[in-house]
Residue frames relative to the residue before (quaternion, step in Angstrom):
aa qw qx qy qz dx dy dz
X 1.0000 0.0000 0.0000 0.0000 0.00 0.00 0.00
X 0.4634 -0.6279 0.5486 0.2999 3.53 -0.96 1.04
X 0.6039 -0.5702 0.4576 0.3175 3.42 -1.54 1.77
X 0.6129 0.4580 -0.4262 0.4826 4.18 0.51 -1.55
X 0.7636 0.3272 -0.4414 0.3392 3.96 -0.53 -1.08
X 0.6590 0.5402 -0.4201 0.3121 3.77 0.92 -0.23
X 0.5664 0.6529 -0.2748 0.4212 3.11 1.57 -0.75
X 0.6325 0.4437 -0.2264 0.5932 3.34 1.06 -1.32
X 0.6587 0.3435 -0.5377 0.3986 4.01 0.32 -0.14
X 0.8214 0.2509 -0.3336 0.3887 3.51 0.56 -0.35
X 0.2826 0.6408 -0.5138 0.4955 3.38 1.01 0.99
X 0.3943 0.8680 -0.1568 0.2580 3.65 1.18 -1.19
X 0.7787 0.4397 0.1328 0.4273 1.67 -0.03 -3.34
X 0.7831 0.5200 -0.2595 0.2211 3.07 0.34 -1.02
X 0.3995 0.6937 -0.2210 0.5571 3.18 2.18 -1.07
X 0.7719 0.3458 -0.1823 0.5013 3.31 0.02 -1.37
X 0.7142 0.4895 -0.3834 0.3213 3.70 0.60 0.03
X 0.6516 0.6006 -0.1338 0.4435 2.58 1.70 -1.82
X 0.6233 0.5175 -0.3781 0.4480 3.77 0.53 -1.26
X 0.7618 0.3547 -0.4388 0.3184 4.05 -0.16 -1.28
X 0.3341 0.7487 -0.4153 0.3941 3.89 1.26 0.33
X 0.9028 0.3629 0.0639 0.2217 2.23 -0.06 -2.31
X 0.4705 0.7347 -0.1587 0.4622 2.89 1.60 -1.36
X 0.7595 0.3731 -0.2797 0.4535 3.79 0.37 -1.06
X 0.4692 0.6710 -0.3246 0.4736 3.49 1.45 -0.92
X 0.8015 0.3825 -0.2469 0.3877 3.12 0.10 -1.13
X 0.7348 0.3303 -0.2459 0.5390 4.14 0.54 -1.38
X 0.7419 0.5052 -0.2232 0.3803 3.60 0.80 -0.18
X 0.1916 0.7166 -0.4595 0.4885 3.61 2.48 0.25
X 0.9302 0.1427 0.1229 0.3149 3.33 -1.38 0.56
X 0.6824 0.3705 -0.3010 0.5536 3.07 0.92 0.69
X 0.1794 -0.8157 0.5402 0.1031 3.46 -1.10 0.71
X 0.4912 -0.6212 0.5819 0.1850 2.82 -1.37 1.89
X 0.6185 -0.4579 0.6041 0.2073 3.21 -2.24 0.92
X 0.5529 -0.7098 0.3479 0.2636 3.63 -1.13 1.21
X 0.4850 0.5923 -0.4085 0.4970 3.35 1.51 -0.31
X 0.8365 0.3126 -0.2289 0.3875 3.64 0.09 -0.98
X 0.4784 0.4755 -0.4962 0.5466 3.46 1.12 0.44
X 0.6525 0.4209 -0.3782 0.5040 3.70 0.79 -0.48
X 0.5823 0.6783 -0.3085 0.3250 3.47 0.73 -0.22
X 0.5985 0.6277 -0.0413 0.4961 2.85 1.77 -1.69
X 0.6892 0.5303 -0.1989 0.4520 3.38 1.15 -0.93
X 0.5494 0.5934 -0.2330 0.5401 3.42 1.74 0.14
X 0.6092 0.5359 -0.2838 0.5109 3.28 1.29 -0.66
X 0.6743 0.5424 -0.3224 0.3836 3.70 0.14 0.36
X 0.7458 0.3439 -0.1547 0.5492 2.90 1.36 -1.03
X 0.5876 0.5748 -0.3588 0.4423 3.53 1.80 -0.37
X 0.8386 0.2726 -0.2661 0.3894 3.21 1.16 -0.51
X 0.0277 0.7825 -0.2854 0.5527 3.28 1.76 1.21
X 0.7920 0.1514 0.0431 0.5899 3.27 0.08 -1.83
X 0.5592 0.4451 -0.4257 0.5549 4.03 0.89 -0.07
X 0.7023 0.4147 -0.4004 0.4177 3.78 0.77 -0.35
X 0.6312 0.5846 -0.1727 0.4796 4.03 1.50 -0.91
X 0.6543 0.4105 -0.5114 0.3766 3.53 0.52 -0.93
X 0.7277 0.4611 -0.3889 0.3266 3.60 -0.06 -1.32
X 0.6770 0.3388 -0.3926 0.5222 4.12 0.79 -0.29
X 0.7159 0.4358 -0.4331 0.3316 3.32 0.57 0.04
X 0.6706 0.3160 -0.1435 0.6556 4.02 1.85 -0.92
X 0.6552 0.4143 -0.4534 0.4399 3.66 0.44 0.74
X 0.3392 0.6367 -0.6922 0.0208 3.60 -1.07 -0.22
X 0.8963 -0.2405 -0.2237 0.2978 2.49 -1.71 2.06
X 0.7748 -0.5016 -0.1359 0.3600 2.93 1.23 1.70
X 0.7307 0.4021 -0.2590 0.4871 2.82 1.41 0.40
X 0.6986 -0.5318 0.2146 0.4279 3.00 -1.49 1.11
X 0.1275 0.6789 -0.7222 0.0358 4.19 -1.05 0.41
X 0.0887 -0.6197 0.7533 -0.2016 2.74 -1.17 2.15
X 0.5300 0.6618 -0.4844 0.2157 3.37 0.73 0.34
X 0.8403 -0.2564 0.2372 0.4145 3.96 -1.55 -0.16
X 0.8251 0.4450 -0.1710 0.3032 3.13 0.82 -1.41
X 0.5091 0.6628 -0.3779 0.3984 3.40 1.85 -0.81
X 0.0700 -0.8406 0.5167 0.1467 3.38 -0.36 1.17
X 0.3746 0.6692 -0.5092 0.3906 3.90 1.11 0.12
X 0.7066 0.3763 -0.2485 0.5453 3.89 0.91 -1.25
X 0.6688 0.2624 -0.5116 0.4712 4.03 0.36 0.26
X 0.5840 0.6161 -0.3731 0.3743 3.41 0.87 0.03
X 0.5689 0.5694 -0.2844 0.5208 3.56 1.35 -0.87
X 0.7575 0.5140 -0.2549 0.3113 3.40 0.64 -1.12
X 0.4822 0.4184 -0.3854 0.6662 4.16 1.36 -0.15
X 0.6348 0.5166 -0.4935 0.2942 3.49 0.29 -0.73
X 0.7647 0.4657 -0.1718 0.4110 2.78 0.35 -2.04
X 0.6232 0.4071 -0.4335 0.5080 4.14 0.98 -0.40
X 0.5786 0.6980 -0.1934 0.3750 3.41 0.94 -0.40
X 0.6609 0.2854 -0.1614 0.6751 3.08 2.01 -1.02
X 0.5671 0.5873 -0.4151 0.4015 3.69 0.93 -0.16
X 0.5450 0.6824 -0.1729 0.4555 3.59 1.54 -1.44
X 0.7592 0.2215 0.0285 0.6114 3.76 0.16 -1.52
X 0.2441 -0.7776 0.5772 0.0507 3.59 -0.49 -0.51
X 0.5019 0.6380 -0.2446 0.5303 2.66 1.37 0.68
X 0.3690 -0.7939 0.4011 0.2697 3.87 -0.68 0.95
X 0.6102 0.6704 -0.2986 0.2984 3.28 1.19 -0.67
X 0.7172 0.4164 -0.1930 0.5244 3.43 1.07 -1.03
X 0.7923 0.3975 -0.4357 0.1564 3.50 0.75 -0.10
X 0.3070 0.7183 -0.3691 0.5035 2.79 2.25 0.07
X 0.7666 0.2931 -0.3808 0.4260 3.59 0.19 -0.56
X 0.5612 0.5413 -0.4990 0.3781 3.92 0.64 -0.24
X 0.3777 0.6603 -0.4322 0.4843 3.33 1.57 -1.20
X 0.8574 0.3990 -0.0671 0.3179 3.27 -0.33 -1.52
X 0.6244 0.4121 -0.3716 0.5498 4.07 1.17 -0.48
X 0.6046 0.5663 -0.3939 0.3982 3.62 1.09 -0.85
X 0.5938 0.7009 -0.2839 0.2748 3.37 0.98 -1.39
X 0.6150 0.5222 -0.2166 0.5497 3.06 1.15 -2.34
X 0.8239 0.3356 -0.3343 0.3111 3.33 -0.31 -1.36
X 0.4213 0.7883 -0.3247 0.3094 3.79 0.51 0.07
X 0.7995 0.3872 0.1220 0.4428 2.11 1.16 -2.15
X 0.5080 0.6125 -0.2320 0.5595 2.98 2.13 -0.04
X 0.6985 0.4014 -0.1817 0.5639 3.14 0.64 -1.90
X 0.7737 0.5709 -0.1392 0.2367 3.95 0.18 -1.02
């Protein structure tokens, strides 16, 4: 591969990464967002969170497993009541994580 087209692809990349950042920073300085869409915003994190988890937690080796044995999906489920309950990041990571162990013990 020629040394210039490699440069320019990650010249590109970097554009395309850098601008959807920046870009909001800038037209969005100094100005104040409506209370609805700041509540709105506050959804994005966890939507894309749970758009990044379901498929490793209800697939395996592409396909859908809702079955007994999938122990990632009885594991999600204390978590995820666990994160609904407290609000808090710290504890559901570790239920995540006592449920896991003990599973993997007891199971």
């Amino acid at each position: 591969m020629d040394e210039k087209l490699i440069l320019m692809t990650i010249m590109g990349m970097a554009v395309v990464t850098y601008l959807p950042r920046v870009l909001p920073l800038f037209v969005l300085s100094g100005k104040k967002l409506p209370e609805w869409m700041i509540s709105w915003l506050g959804f994005v994190p966890p939507a894309v969170l749970a758009a990044m988890l379901l498929p490793a937690i209800v697939l395996k080796e592409g396909k859908l497993n809702l079955s007994m044995d999938n122990l990632f999906l009885w594991a999600a489920l204390p978590t995820f009541a666990a994160a609904v309950l407290t609000k808090n990041l710290f504890i559901p990571v570790v239920v995540g994580m006592l449920v896991l162990i003990l599973a993997r013990l007891f199971l």
